[in-house]
C-alpha positions in Angstrom: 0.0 0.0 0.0 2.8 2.4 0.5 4.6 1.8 -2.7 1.1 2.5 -4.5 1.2 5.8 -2.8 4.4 6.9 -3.6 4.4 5.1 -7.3 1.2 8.0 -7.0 3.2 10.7 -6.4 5.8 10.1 -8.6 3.1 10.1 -11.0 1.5 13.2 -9.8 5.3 15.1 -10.1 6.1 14.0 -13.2 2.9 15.6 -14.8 3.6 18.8 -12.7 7.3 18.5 -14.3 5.8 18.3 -18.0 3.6 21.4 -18.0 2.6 22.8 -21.5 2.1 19.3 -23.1 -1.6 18.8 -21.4 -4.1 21.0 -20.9 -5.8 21.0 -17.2 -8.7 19.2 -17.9 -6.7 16.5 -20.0 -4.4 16.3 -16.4 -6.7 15.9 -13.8 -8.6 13.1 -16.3 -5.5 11.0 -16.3 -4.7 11.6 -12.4 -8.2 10.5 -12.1 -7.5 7.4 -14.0 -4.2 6.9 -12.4 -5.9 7.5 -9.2 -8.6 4.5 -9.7 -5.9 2.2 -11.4 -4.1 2.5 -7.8 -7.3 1.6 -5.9 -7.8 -1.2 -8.1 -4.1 -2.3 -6.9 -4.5 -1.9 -3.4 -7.9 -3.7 -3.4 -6.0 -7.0 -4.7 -3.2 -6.0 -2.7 -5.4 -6.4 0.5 -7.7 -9.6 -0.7 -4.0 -11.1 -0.9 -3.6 -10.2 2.2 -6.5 -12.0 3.8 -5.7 -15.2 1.8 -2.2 -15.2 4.1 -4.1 -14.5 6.8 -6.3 -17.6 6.7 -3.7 -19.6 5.5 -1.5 -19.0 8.4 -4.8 -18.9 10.7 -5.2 -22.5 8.7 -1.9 -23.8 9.7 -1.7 -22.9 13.3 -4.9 -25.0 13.7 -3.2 -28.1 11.7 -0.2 -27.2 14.0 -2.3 -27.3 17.3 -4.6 -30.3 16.5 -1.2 -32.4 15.7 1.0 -31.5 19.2 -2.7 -32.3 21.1 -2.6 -35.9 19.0 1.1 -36.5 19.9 0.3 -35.7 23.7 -2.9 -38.3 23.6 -1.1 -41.0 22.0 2.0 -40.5 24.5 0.0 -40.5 27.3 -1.9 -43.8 25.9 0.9 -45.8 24.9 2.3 -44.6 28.4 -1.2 -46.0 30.4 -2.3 -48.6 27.9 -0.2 -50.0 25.7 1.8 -52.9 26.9 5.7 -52.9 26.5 6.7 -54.8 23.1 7.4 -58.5 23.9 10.6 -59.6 25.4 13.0 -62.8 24.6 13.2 -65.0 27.9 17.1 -67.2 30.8 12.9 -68.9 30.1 11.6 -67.5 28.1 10.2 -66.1 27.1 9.0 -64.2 23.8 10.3 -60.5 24.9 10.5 -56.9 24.8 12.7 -55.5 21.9 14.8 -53.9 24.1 18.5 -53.9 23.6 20.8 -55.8 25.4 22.8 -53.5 28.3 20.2 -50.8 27.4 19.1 -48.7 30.8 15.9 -50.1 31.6 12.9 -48.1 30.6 10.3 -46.4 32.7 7.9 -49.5 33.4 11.3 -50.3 35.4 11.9 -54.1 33.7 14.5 -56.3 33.5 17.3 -56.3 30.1 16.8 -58.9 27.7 19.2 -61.7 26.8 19.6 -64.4 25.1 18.4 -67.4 27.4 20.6 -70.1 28.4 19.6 -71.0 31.6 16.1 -73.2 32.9 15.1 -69.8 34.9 14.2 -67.0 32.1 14.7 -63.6 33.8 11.9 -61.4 31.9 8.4 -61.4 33.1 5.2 -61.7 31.2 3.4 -58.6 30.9 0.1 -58.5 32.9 -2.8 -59.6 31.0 -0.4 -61.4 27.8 0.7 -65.0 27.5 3.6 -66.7 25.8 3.7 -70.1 24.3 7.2 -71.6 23.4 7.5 -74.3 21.7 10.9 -76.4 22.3 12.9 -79.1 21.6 16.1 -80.5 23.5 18.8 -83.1 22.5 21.6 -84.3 24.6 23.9 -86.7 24.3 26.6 -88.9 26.6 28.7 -91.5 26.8 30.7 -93.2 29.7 33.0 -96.1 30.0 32.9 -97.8 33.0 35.5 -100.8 34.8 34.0 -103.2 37.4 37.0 -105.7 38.9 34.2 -108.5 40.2 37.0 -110.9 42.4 39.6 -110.6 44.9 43.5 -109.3 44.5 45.9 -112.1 45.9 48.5 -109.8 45.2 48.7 -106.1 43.3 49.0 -107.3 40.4 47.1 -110.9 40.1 43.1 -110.3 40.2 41.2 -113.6 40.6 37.6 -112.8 39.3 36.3 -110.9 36.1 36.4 -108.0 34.7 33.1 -106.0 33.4 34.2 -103.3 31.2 30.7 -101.4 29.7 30.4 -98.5 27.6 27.0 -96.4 27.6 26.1 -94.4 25.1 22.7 -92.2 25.8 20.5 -89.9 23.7 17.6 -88.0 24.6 15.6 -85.9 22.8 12.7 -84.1 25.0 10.2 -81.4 22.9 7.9 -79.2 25.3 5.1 -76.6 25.3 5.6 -74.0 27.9 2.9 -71.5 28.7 3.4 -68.2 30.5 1.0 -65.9 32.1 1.6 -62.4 33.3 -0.5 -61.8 36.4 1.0 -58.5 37.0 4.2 -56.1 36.2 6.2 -58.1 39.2 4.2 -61.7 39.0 4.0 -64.7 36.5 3.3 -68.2 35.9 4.5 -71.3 34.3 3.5 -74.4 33.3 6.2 -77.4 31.3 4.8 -79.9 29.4 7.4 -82.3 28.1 7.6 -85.3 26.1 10.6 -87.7 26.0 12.5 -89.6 23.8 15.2 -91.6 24.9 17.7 -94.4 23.5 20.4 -96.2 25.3 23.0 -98.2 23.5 25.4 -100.4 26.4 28.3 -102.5 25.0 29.5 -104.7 27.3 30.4 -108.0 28.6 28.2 -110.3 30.0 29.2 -110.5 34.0 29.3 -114.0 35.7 29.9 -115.8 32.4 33.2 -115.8 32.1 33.2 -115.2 27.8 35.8 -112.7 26.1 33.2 -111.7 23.2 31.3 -108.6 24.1 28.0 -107.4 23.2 25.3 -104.8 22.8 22.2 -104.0 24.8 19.6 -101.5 23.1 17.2 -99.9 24.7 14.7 -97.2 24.2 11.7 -95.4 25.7 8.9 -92.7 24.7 6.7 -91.4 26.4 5.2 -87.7 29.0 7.7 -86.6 31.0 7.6 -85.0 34.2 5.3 -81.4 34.2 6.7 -78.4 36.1 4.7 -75.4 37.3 6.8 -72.8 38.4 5.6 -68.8 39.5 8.2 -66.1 39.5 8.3 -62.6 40.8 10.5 -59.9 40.5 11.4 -58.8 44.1 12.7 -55.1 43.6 12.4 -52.2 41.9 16.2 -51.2 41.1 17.6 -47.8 40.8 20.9 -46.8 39.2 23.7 -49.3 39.3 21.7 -51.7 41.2 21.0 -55.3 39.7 17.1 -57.0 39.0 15.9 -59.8 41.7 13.7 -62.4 40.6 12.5 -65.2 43.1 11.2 -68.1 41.3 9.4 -71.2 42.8 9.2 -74.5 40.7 7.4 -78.0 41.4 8.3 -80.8 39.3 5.4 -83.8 39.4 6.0 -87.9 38.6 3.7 -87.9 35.2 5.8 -89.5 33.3 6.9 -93.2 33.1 8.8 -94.3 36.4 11.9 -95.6 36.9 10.8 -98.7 39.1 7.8 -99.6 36.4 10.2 -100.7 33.6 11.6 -104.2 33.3 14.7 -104.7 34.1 16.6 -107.3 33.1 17.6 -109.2 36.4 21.1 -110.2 37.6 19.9 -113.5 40.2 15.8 -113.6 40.0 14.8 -114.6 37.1 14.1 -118.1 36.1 16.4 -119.4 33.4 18.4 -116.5 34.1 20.7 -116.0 36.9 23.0 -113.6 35.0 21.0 -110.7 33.5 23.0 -106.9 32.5 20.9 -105.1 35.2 19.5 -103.0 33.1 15.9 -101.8 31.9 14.7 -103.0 28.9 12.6 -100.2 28.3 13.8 -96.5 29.2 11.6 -94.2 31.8 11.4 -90.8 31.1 10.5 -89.4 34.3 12.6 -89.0 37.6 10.6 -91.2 39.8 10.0 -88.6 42.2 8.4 -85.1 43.2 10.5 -82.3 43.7 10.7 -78.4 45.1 12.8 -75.6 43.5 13.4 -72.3 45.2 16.0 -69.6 42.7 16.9 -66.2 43.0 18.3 -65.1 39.5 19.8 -61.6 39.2 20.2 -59.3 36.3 22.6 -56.2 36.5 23.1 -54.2 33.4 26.0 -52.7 32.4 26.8 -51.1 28.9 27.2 -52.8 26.8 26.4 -56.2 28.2 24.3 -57.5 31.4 25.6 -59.7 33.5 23.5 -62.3 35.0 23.0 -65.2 37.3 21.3 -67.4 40.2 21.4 -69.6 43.0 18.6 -72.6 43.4 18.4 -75.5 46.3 16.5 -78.1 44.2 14.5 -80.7 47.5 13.9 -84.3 46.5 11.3 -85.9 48.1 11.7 -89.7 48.9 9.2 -93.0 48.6 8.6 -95.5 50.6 7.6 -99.1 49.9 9.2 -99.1 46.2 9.3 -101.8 44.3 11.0 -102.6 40.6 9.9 -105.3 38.0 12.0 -107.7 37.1 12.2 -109.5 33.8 9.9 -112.5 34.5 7.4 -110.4 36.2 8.1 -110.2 39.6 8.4 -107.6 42.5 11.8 -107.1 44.1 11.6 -105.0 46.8 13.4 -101.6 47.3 12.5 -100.5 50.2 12.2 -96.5 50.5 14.3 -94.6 48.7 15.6 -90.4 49.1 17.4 -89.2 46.0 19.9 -86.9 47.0 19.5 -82.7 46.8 20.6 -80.6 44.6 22.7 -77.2 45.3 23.1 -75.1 41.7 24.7 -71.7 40.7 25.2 -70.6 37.5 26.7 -67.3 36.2 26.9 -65.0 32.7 27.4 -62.7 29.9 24.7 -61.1 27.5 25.6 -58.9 24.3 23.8 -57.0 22.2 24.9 -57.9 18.3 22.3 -55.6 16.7 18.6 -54.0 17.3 17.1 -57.8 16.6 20.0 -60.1 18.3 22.0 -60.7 21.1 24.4 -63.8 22.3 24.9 -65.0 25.6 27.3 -67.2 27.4 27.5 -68.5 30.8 28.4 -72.0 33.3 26.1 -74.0 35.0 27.1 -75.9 38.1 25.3 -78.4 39.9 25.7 -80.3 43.1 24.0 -83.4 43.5 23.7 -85.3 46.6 24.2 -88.9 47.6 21.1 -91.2 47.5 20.0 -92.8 50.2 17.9 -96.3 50.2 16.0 -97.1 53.5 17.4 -94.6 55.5 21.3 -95.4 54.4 23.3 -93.4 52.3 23.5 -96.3 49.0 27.2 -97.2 48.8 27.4 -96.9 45.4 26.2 -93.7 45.3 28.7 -90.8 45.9 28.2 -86.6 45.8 28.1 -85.5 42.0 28.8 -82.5 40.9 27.4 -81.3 37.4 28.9 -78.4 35.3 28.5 -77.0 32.1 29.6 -74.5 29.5 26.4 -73.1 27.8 27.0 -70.4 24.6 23.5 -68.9 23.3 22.1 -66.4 20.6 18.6 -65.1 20.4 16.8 -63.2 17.0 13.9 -61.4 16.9 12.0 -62.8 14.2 9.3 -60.1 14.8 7.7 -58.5 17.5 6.1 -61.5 19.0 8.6 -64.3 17.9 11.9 -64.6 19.2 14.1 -67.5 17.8 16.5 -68.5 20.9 19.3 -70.9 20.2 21.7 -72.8 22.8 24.6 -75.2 23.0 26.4 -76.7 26.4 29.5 -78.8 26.7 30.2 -80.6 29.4 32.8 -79.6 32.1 32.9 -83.0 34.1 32.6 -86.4 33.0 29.4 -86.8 34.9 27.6 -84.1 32.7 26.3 -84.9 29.2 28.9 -84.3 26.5 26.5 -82.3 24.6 23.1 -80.2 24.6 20.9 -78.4 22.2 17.9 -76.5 22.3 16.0 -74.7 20.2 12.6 -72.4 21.5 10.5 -70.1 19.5 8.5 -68.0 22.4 5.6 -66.5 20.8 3.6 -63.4 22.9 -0.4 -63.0 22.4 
């Protein structure tokens, strides 16, 4: 508008600095006409004007309505919406949360890569995770029995039963998960077993050199665990995760005293048996108790983990075992012996969608005792392996988890597998 005036009053001198060529009527007609050709100018000057003004009136709306959307949604996700799943020492299907990440505002545990029996993420109230599984192990073991009496050091008058077992078992499971709160789940195992058993050996008490093999092989439930575990703090800054967990294993699946075994001095026609079952059980034989405390501290850029766990065995009385022409030899009661464990590890971060884990396992097993008496044969065992894992986030609800142990002592299997795919709903 004020260019228009002064574009005006250039006009208006330069006719004032031409005099002689108009006359004054002929002037003020084309001021006149300059004059409305300006108005017409400052009248699109100012609709122009309102345009902007709506369109910037238009924008701050579009500006407003979209911070008020980002506010709702924040606050929803924030009071809603769960925490993406997590992968789980279980378990579980998991939150996609990096591994030695700080833990978020709902205050939860890292994620890593499971390797051990007792997953350290929890459920998320109101979800559920299946996980599939499958297991294979495998041992062998050579073992010398001198059956006689030494006249001297070096003269044995008797036989000697050398045997060499070779075991492999292959167990597939359906866990099921249930978050009852932020702090609380539950678990339930189903397993199913597979087993084979391959003994080479020499028949004892018949004095032959030729050796032979003994096959045997089983199928059937294992033994279901519930567990429930709860996470026992809320951790500030440089202080680790608690998780108390509490398992039960039950007797469903075949016992160890209802297979045949092949007799060493009771059966008929057959005073010199292996001692061994012809068909395999693939249950324990007996209930047991589990208290753990696992830990998780984080630590950029891993998280270190690990737990303690006191597994109770409870005993039978009045056990008996099948022999192979049908009848009951008594046992007596018997008291397998506890268990003491620890186990300790590592967890990396390898990218947004994987991680890799590794960690020991050690286990302390008791001495069994048969009617009250510790069983001669039977001495404290201790258990350790070497476990390496990794863990991939298929996609927000699957996690593949992959793990592999090696066996520290010669009591422990040589090798173990497994493979779970945790799935959240």
């Amino acid at each position: 508008m004020t260019g228009s005036v002064l574009v005006l009053c250039g006009s208006l001198a330069h006719a004032q600095a031409v005099p002689g060529r108009k006359t004054t009527p002929q002037r003020v007609e084309a001021l006149e006409q300059l004059v409305i050709e300006q108005g017409v100018q400052i009248d699109s000057m100012r609709q122009q004007l309102r345009e902007q003004a709506d369109r910037q009136r238009e924008l701050e709306r579009s500006l407003a309505e979209t911070e008020r959307s980002a506010q709702s949604s924040a606050a929803a996700a924030a009071t809603t919406a769960p925490p993406p799943p997590v992968v789980t020492p279980s378990d579980s299907g998991g939150r996609p949360v990096r591994v030695g990440a700080a833990p978020q505002e709902v205050n939860q545990p890292p994620t890593v890569a499971p390797i051990f029996d007792q997953p350290g993420i929890l459920t998320q109230p109101g979800r559920y995770v299946l996980e599939p599984s499958i297991q294979y192990g495998y041992s062998s073991s050579n073992r010398v029995a001198l059956v006689g009496y030494t006249v001297i050091p070096a003269l044995l008058i008797g036989l000697i039963d050398v045997r060499e077992v070779k075991r492999s078992t292959l167990t597939a499971a359906l866990t099921g998960r249930w978050g009852l709160t932020r702090r609380l789940e539950v678990e339930a195992k189903l397993p199913y077993v597979i087993r084979s058993d391959d003994s080479i050996s020499r028949e004892i008490f018949t004095g032959t050199a030729f050796e032979r093999a003994f096959n045997a092989s089983g199928n059937a439930i294992g033994d279901i665990e519930l567990a429930a575990r709860y996470q026992i703090n809320q951790p500030q800054a440089d202080e680790p995760f608690l998780i108390g967990s509490l398992r039960f294993k039950t007797r469903t699946g075949k016992d160890p005293f209802e297979v045949v075994t092949d007799c060493v001095t009771r059966c008929d026609g057959n005073t010199t048996g292996t001692g061994l079952p012809l068909d395999l059980p693939t249950g324990s034989g007996f209930y047991s108790l589990q208290p753990a405390l696992t830990w998780l501290f984080p630590s950029d850029p891993a998280v270190f983990f690990g737990g303690v766990s006191y597994t109770h065995n409870f005993g039978r009385s009045n056990i008996s075992r099948l022999v192979l022409d049908g009848q009951l030899e008594s046992i007596g009661s018997v008291k397998p012996g506890n268990v003491w464990g620890i186990n300790f590890g590592m967890g990396l971060a390898l990218n947004e969608r994987s991680s890799f884990s590794m960690g020991v396992d050690l286990n302390s097993v008791g001495r069994t005792k048969q009617n009250g008496v510790a069983v001669p044969s039977s001495v404290r065992t201790t258990l350790s392996s070497l476990l390496l894992g990794y863990s991939y986030r298929y996609s927000p609800k699957t996690t593949l988890n992959v793990s592999v142990g090696a066996g520290l002592t010669r009591d422990t299997p040589d090798l173990t597998l497994s493979v779970r795919l945790p799935m959240s709903f």
